[in-house]
N, C-alpha and C positions, 0 to 999 in steps of 0.2 A: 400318851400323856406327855405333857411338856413338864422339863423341868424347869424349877424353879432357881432363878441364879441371882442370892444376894451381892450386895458389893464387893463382901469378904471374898466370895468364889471366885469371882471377875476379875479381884486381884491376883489370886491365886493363880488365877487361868494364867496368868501374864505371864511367869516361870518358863510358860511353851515358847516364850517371842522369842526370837535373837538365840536359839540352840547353837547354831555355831560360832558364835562369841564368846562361848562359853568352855574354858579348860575341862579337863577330864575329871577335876576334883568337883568342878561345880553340878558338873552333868550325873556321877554319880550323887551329890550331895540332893539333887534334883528328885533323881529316881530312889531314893531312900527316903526322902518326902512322900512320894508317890505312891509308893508300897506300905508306908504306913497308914496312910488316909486311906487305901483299899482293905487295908486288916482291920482298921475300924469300922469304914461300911459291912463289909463281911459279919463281922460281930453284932451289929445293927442288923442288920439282916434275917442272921441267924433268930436272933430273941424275937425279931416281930415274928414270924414263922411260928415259934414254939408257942407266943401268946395265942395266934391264928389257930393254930393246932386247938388249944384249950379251950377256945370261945365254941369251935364247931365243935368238939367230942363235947361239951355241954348241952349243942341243938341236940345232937344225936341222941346223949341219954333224953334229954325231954319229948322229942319225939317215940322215942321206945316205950316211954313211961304213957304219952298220950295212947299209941297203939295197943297198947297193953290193955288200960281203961275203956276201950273200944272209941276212943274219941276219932273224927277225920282227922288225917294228917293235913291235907290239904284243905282250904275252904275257897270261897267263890274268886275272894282279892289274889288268889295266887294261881288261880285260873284264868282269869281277867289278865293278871300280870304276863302269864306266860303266853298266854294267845297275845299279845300285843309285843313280845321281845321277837317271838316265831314270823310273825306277821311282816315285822321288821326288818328282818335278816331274808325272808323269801323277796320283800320287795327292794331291799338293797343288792340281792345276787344277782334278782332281773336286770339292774340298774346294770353292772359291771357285765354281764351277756351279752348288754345290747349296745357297747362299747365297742 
């Protein structure tokens, strides 16, 4: 997946140019920048994760609850679906085999 890099970033990015023109006060000032913006992703991270978590232990009860009921777990669209993902991957290995 590519990321996405607004201007703000771009600007940010620049911080890396010209490193040894830079005193010792700047380069740690630099890297304590750095390490904050990492504890922030981190913490981003972390919550998307726990949402993730919640959305699937939701499928899960509803799927338990379906099997329960005697309902399919599975229906034709997720058969359909996965012959067409499998299919894909068999003929994208061929692809890199015959490389």
């Amino acid at each position: 997946m590519k990321e996405k890099r607004s201007p703000a970033r771009l600007e940010a990015d620049k911080i890396l140019l010209n490193l040894e023109n830079k005193n010792d006060k700047e380069l740690r000032a630099v890297l304590d920048e750095l390490y904050e913006e990492e504890k922030q992703i981190s913490f981003r991270r972390r919550i998307l994760h726990g949402k993730i978590d919640i959305v699937r232990q939701e499928l899960v009860r509803r799927l338990n609850k379906q099997h329960k009921q005697g309902q399919a777990l599975f229906g034709q669209k997720d058969i359909t679906k996965l012959t067409d993902i499998l299919s894909k991957a068999l003929t994208d290995d061929s692809r890199s085999n015959t490389l």
